[in-house]
C-alpha positions as CSV (number, residue, x, y, z in Angstrom):
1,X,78.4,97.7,59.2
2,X,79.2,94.1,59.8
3,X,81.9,91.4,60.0
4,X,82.0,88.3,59.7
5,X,83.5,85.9,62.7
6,X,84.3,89.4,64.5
7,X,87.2,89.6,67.0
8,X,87.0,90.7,70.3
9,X,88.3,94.0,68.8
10,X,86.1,93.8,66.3
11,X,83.2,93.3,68.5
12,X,84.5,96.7,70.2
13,X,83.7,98.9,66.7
14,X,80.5,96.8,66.3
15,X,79.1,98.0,69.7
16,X,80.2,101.8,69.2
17,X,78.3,102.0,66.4
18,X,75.0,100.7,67.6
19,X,75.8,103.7,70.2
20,X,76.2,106.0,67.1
21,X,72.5,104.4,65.7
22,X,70.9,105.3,69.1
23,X,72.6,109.0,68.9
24,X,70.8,109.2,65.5
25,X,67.4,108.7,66.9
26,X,68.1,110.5,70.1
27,X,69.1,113.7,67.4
28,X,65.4,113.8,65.9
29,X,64.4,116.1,69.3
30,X,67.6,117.3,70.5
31,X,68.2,121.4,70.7
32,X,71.8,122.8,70.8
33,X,73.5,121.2,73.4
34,X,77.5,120.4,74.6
35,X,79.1,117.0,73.8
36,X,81.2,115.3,76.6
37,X,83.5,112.6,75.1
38,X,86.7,111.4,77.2
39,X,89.2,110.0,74.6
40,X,91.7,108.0,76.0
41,X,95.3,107.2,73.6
42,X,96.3,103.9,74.2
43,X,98.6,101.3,72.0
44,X,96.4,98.4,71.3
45,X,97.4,94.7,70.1
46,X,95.6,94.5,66.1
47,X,95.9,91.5,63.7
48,X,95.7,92.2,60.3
49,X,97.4,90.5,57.4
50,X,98.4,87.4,59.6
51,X,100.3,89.2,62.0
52,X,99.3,91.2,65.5
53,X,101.4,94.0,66.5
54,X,100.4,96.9,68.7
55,X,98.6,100.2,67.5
56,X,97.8,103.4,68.9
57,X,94.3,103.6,69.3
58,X,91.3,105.9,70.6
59,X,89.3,103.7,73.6
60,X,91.0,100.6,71.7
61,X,88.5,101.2,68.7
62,X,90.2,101.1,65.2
63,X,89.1,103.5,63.6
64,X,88.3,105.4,66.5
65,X,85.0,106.9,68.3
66,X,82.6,108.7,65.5
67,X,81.5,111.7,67.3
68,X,77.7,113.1,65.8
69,X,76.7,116.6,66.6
70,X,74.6,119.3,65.4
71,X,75.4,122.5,63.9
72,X,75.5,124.6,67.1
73,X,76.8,122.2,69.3
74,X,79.8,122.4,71.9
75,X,82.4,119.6,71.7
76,X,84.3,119.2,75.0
77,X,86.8,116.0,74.5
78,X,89.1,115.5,77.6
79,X,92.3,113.6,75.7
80,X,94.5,110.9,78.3
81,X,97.2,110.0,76.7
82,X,98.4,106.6,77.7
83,X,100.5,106.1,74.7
84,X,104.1,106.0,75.3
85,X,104.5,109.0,72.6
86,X,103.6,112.4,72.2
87,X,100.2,113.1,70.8
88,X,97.5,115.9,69.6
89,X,94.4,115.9,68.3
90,X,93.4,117.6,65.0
91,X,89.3,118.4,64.0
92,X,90.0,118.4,60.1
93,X,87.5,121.2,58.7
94,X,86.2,122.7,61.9
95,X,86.6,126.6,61.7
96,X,87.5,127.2,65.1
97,X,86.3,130.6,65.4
98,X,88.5,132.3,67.9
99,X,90.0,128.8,69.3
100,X,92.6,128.3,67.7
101,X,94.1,126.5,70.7
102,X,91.7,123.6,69.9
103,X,92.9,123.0,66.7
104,X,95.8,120.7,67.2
105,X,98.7,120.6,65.3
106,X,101.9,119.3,67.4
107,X,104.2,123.1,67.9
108,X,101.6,125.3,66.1
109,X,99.0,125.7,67.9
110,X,100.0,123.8,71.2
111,X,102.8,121.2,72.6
112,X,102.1,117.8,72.5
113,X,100.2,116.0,74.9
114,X,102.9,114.1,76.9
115,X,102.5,110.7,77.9
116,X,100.6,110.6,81.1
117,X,99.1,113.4,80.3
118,X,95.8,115.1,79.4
119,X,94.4,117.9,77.9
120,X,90.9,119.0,76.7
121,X,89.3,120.3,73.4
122,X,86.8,122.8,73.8
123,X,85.2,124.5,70.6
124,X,82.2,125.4,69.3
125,X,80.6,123.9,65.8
126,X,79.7,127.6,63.8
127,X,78.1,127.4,60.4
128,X,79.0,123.7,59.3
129,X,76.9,120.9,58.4
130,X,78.5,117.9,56.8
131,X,81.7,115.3,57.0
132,X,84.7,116.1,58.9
133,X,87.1,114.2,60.9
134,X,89.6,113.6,63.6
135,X,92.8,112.7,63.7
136,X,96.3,112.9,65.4
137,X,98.6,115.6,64.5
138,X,101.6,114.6,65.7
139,X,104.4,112.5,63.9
140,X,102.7,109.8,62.0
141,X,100.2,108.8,64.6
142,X,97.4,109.3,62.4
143,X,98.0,106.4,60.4
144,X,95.7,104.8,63.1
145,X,94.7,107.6,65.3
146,X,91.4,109.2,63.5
147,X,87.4,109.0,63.2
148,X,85.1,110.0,62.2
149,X,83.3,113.8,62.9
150,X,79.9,114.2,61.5
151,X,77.6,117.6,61.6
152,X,73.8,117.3,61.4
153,X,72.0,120.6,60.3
154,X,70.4,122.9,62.9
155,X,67.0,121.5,63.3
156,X,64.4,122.2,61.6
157,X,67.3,122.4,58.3
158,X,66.7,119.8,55.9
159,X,69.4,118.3,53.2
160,X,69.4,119.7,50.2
161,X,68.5,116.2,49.0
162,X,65.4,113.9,50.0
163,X,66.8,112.4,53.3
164,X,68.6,108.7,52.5
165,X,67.1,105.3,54.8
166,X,70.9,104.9,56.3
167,X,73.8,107.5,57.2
168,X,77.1,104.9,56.9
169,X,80.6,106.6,57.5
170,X,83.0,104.8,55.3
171,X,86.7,105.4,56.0
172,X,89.7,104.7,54.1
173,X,92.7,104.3,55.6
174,X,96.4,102.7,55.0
175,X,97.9,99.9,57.1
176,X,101.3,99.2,58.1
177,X,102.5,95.7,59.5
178,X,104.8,97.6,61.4
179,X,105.0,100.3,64.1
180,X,104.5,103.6,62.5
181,X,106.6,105.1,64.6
182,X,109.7,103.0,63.6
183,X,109.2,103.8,60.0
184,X,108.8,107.6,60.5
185,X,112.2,107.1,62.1
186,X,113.8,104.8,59.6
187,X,113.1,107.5,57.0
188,X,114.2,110.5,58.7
189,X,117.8,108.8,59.6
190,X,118.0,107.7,55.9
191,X,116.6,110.5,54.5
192,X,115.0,108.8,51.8
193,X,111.3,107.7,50.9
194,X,109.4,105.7,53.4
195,X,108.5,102.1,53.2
196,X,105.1,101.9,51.4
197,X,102.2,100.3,53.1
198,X,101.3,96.5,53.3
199,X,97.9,97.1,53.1
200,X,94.4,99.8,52.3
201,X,91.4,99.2,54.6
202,X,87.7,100.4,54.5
203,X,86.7,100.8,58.2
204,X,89.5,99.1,59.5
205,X,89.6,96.1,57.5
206,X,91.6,95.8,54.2
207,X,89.4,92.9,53.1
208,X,89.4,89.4,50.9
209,X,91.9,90.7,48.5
210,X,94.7,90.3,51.4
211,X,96.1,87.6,52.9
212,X,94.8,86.4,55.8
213,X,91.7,89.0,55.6
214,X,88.6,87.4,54.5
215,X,87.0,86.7,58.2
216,X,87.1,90.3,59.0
217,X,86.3,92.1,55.5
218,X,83.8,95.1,56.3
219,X,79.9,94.4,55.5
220,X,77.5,97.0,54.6
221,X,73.5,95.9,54.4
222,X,71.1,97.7,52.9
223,X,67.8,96.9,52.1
224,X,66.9,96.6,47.6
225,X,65.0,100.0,47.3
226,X,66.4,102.1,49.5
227,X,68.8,105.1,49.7
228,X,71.4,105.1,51.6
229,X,74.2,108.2,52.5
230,X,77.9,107.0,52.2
231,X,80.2,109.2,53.9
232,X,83.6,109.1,52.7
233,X,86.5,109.8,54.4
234,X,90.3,109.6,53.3
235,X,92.3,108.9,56.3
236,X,95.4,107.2,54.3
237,X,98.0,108.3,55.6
238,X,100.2,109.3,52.3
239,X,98.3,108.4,49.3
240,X,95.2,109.7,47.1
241,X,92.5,106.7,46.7
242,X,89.9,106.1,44.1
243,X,86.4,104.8,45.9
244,X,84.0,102.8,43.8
245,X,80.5,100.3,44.1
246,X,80.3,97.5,41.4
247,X,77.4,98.4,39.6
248,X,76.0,101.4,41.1
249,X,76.5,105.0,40.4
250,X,77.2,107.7,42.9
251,X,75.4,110.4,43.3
252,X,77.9,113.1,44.7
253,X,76.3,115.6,47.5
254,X,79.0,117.4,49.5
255,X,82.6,117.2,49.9
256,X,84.6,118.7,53.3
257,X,80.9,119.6,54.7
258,X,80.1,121.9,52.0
259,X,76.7,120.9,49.9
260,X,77.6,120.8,45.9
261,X,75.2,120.3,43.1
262,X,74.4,116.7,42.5
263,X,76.1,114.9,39.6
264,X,76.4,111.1,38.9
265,X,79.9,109.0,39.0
266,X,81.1,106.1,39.4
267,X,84.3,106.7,40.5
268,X,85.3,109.4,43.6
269,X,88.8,110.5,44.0
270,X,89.8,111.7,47.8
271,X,93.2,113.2,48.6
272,X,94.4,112.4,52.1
273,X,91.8,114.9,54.4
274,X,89.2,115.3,51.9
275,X,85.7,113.8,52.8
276,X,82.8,113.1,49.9
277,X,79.1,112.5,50.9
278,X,77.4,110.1,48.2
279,X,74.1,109.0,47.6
280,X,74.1,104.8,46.7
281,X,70.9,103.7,45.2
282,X,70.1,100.5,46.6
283,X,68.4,99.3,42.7
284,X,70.4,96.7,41.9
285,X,69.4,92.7,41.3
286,X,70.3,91.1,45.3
287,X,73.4,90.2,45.6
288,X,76.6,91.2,46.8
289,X,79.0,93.8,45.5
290,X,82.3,94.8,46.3
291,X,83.3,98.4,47.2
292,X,86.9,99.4,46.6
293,X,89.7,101.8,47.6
294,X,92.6,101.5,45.3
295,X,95.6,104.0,44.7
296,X,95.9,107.1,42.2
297,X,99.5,107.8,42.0
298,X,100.9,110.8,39.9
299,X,104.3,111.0,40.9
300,X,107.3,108.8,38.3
301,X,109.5,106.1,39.6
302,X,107.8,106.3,43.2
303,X,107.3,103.1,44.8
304,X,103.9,102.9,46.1
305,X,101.2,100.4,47.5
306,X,99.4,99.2,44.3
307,X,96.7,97.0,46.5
308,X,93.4,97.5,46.7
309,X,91.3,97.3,50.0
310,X,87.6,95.5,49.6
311,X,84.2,95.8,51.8
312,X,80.9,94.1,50.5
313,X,77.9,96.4,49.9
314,X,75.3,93.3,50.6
315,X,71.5,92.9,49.6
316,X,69.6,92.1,53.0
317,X,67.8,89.1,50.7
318,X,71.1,88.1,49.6
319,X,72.2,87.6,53.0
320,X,69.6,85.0,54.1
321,X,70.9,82.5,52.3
322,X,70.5,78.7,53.9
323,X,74.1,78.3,55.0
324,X,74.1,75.0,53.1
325,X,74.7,77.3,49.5
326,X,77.1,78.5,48.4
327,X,77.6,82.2,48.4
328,X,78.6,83.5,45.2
329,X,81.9,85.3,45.0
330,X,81.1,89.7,45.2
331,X,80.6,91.2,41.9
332,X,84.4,93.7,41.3
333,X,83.9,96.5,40.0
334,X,86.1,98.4,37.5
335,X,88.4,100.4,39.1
336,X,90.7,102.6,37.5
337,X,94.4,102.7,36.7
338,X,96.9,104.1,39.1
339,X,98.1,106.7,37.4
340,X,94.5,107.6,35.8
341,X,94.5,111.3,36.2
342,X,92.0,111.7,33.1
343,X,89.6,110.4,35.4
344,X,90.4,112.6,38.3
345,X,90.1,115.9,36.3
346,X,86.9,114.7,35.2
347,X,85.5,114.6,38.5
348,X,87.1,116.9,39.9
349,X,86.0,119.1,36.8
350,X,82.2,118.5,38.0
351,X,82.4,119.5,41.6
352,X,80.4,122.6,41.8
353,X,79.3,124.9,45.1
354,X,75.2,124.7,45.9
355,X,75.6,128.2,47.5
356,X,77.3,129.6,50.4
357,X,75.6,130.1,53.9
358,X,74.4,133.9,55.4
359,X,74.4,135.4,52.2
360,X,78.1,135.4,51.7
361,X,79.5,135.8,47.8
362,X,82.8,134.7,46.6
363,X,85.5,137.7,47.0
364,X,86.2,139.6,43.7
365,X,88.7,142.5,45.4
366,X,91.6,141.0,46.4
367,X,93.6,142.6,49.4
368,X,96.9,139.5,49.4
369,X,97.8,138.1,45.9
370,X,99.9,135.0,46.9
371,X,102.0,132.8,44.2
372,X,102.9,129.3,46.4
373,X,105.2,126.5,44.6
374,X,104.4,123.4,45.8
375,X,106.8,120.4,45.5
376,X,109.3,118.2,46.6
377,X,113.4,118.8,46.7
378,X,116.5,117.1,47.2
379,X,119.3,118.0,50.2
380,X,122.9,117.4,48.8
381,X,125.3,116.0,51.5
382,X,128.3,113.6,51.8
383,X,127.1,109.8,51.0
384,X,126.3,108.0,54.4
385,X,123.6,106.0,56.0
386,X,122.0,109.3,56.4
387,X,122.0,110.2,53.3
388,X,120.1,107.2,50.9
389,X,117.9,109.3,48.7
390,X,118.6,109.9,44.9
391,X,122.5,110.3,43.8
392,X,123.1,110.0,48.1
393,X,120.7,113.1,48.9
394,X,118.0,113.2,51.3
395,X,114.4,114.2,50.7
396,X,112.8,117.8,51.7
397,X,110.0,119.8,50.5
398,X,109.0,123.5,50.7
399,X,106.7,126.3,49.6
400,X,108.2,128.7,47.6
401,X,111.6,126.9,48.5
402,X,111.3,127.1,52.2
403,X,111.1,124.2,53.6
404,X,109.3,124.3,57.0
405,X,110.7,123.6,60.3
406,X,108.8,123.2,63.5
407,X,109.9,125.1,66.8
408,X,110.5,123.1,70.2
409,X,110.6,125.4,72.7
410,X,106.9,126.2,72.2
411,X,104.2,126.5,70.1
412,X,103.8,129.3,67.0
413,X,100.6,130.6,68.5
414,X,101.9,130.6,71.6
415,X,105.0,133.0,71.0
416,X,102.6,134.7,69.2
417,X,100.0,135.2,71.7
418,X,102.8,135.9,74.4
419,X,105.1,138.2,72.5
420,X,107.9,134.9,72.8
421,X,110.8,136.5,70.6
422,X,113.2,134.3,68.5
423,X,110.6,131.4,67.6
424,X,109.6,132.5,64.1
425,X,109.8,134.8,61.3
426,X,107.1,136.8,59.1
427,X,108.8,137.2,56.2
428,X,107.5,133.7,54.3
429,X,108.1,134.8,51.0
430,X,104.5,135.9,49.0
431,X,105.9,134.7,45.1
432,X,109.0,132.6,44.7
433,X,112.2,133.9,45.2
434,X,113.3,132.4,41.4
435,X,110.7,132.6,38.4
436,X,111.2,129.6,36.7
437,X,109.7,126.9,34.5
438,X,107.7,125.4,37.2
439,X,107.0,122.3,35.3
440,X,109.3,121.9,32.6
441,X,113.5,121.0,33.1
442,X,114.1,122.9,36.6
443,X,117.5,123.2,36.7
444,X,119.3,121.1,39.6
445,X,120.8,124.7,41.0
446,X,116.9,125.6,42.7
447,X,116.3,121.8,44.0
448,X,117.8,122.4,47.2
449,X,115.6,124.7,49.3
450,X,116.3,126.7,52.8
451,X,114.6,125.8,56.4
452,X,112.8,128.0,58.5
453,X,110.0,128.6,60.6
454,X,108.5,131.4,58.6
455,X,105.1,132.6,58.7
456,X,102.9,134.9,56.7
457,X,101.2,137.6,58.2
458,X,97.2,138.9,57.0
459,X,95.4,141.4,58.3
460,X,92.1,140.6,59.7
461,X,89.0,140.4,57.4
462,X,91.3,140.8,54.0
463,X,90.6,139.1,50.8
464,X,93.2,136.7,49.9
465,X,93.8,134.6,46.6
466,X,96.8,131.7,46.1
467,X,97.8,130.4,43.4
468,X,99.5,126.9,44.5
469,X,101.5,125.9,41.5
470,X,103.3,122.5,41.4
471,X,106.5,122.1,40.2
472,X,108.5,119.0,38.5
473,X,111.3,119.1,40.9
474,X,111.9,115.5,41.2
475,X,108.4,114.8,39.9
476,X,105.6,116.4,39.4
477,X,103.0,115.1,41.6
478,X,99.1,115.7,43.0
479,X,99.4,117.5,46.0
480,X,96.6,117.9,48.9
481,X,97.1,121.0,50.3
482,X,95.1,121.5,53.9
483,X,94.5,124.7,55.4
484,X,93.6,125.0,59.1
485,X,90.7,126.9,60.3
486,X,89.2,128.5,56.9
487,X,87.4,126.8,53.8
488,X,88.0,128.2,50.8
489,X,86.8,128.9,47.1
490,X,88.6,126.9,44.2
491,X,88.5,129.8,41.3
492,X,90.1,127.3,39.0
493,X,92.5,124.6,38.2
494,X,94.8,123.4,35.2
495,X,97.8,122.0,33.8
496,X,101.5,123.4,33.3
497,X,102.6,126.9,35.1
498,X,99.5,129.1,35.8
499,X,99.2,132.5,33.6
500,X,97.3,135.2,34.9
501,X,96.8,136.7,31.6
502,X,95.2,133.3,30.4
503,X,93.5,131.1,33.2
504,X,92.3,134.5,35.1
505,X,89.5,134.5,32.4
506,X,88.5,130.6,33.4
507,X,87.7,131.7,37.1
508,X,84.5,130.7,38.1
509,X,82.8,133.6,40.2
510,X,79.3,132.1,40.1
511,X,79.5,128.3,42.1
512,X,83.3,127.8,42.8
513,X,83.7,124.4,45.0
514,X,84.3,125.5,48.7
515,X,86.5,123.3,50.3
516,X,89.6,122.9,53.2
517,X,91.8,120.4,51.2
518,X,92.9,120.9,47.7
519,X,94.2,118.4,45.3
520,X,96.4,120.6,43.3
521,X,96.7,118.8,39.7
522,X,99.9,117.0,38.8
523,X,101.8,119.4,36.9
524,X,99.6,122.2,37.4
525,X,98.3,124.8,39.7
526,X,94.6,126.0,41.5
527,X,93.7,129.0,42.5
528,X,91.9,129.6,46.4
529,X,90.1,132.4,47.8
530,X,89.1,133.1,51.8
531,X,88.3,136.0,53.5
532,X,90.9,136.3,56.9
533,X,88.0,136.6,59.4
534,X,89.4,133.9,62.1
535,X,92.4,135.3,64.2
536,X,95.1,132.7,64.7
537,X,98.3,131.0,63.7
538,X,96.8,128.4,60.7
539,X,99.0,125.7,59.5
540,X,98.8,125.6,55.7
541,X,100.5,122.3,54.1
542,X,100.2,118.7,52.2
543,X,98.2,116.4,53.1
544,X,100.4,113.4,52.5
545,X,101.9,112.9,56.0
546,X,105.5,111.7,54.1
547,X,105.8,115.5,52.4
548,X,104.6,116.9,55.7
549,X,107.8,115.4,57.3
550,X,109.6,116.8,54.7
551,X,108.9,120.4,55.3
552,X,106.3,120.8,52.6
553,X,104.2,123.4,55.0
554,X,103.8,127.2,56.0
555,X,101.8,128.9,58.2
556,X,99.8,132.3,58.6
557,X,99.5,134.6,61.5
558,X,95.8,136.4,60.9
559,X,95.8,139.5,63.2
560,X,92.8,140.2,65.8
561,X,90.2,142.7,64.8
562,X,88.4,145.0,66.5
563,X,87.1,144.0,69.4
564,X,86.2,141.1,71.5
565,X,84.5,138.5,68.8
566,X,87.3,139.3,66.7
567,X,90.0,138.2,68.6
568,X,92.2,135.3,70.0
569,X,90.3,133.8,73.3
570,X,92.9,133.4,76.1
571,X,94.6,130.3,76.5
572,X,93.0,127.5,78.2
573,X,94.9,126.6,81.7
574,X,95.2,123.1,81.1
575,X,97.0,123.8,78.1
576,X,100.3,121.3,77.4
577,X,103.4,122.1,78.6
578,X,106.4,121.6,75.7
């Protein structure tokens, strides 16, 4: 990756990954090892769309530090915050087998780190080859606080695909001309939706479609012949993005570090936390050619950022040019409507497992049968400055009409771990508490739902299956659900209310899509499976930071087993005080 005329900050990202380059080559001899990293939180001054403002930022990089490890490998990442707020770090998609405390979600797993602070991640990489990523997960802070995570294969493991001439992370994100902070506040005093973003970029830069953004629009060089590996990450902080490469096809490899059979698009679709791994065929006449992240948007009467962020996938012949011609402008490509979801069922439709590691089969008996609504809901109160959402309400969202509220005097899996009484519930409800038309007229009697911090309790090593069925209060919308420290098999998606007598048939038992983030259709449902095999307090919940706020979350307490290696590790010392 390139820019043109970079910035000193931009020179920052530039030098990082020539590190990551040399880390590549170092990797071709390398045996299991552990990874030091220091990550220090720190606001940074950023220009983007004419203006600077500060950030918060990992080692002043935007995006941050892309950490490359090997299946096997120990991480060990020693976190300074020197950020005047609160922060944690997430790993999306790493397991954590029996470290839960390295997981990272603010009052779930651990308290914040508090400004001036440290505390350091320690976990091990188990079974996982593929994209991942890191981010903050506390408030809003991922917005700019993330990077990419990338697991090579144990060695002596090749891809499941001839191995491409370049390995390019490519991350999407959403920009803000303002402090984050002060909008995450804005919204929760008002109670309505949140301003929408000024901006999408692709690796930091939203590109020459912007104002004020041409100089610093990302480059990508290949050579005409080659194949490269594009690995696609959706950092944005509330909003689903279509990915596309003017005139080239996709060939689609792996999505959340799990291998799939290979099929040819030309558009991916990535909820917020989901990572795709592409092939890009370098076969086209020299030249240059945009690459584009643009919105998909399923929810009605929702504003939302309809821009679309640019890089340049550029011929290396193309780019040695006498600087006396003229460059011509970057072929666009066509890029799909907003509310396209004929398109998104059509790739999601073709996503199908390559097989699952150690043998393992997808689980046909069935121990928990869970029935989830997911969806958004209004809180009626008196008309006020806190109170500016629709007909003077103020936005929640639940799971089967709880809507989720975070403890403050310490963490869930810390009451849990140390028998702390009065912090949470188990009795999250496993159906709703109202049968209803999920996605037809809801009456206005079940939008409101009820708060609490109420978990769901699994024995250890059980089967379990959800059904997460959207609803239509408010809107209907495409949700990405997240669940921390499993991946799971998708038996099956559709449209409308899910009925077991009908769509049980449609299950696919044979090469289900194994995944840790879900994009459950708009006005539909999918069905999940795991096996409960990693002890722990795991944060289920959307993906789109805005509903997170909300309450649109839950959580499950997985019991130990028998024995050491099926059980909790003990708290690490350092551990953040709340």
């Amino acid at each position: 990756m390139e820019h043109s005329n970079p910035s000193p900050m931009q020179c920052n990202i530039s030098i990082s990954i020539l590190i990551l380059l040399a880390v590549f080559s170092a990797f071709s001899s390398a045996t299991a090892e552990t990874h030091h990293h220091q990550f220090v939180v720190q606001a940074t001054p950023v220009k983007r769309l004419c203006r600077t403002h500060s950030i918060i930022t990992v080692n002043g990089q935007f995006p941050g530090p892309t950490l490359l490890v090997r299946d096997g490998d120990t991480l060990v990442v020693k976190v300074i915050n020197s950020a005047p707020y609160n922060v944690t770090l997430h790993w999306h998609g790493i397991r954590q087998m029996r470290t839960p405390w390295a997981d990272g979600p603010e009052y779930v797993t651990q308290c914040p780190i508090q400004p001036g602070a440290s505390y350091t991640y320690r976990f091990t990489i188990e079974n996982q080859d593929g994209t991942l990523w890191w981010h903050a997960h506390s408030k809003w802070l991922r917005a700019t606080v993330y990077g990419a995570l990338i697991i090579l294969p144990k060695l002596g493991v090749p891809y499941p695909f001839p191995e491409p001439k370049q390995d390019i992370p490519v991350l999407l994100g959403e920009w803000w001309n303002r402090d984050i902070i002060s909008i995450l506040r804005q919204a929760r005093f008002t109670g309505a939706a949140p301003n929408v973003s000024d901006a999408y970029t692709i690796n930091g830069q939203p590109g020459d479609l912007y104002k004020c953004s041409s100089q610093g629009t990302t480059k990508f060089h290949v050579k005409s012949g080659e194949t490269v590996l594009l690995r696609i990450i959706n950092a944005a902080l509330n909003q689903e993005l279509f990915f596309t490469v003017a005139n080239h096809m996709l060939t689609v490899v792996g999505n959340d570090a799990a291998y799939n059979k290979q099929f040819t698009t030309r558009v991916v679709m990535l909820g917020p936390g989901q990572t795709t791994n592409v092939l890009l065929a370098a076969n086209q006449p020299s030249g240059h050619y945009y690459m584009t992240a643009s919105p998909y948007h399923s929810a009605q009467n929702a504003p939302f950022d309809n821009t679309t962020a640019t890089a340049i996938l550029e011929y290396e012949s193309a780019s040695c040019t006498s600087k006396n011609v003229s460059v011509s402008k970057p072929l666009m490509p066509i890029i799909p409507a907003y509310n396209d979801t004929a398109t998104v069922t059509a790739y999601t439709s073709q996503i199908r497992n390559l097989g699952s590691k150690q043998g393992k089969t997808v689980p046909t008996r069935m121990d928990e049968n869970l029935f989830f609504t997911v969806g958004l809901g209004l809180v009626n109160c008196f008309p006020g400055p806190r109170c500016q959402g629709p007909n003077n309400t103020r936005f929640a969202a639940s799971m089967n009409n709880v809507s989720f509220l975070l403890p403050r005097r310490t963490s869930l899996l810390q009451a849990y771990y140390q028998n702390i009484p009065g912090i949470y519930t188990t009795d999250f409800p496993p159906v709703p508490p109202v049968t209803f038309d999920y996605t037809g007229n809801v009456s206005r009697a079940l939008w409101q739902p009820r708060f609490g911090t109420k978990l769901y309790k699994l024995k250890f090593g059980s089967n379990v299956q959800i059904v997460l069925q959207d609803t239509a209060i408010v809107s209907t919308e495409d949700h990405p659900i997240h669940l921390h420290g499993y991946h799971f098999y998708v038996m099956a998606q559709g449209f409308g209310n899910f009925n077991p007598r009908r769509d049980t048939a449609g299950f696919n038992l044979v090469d289900p899509p194994l995944r840790n983030t879900i994009n459950v259709p708009v006005g539909g449902w999918a069905v999940i499976r795991f096996v409960a095999d990693n002890p722990g307090v795991w944060m289920m919940h959307c993906h789109i930071d805005s509903h997170l706020a909300w309450g649109l979350a839950m959580a499950f307490l997985v019991e130990n087993g028998e024995g050491e290696l099926q059980s909790i590790e003990p708290p690490p010392p350092d551990l953040p005080p709340c």
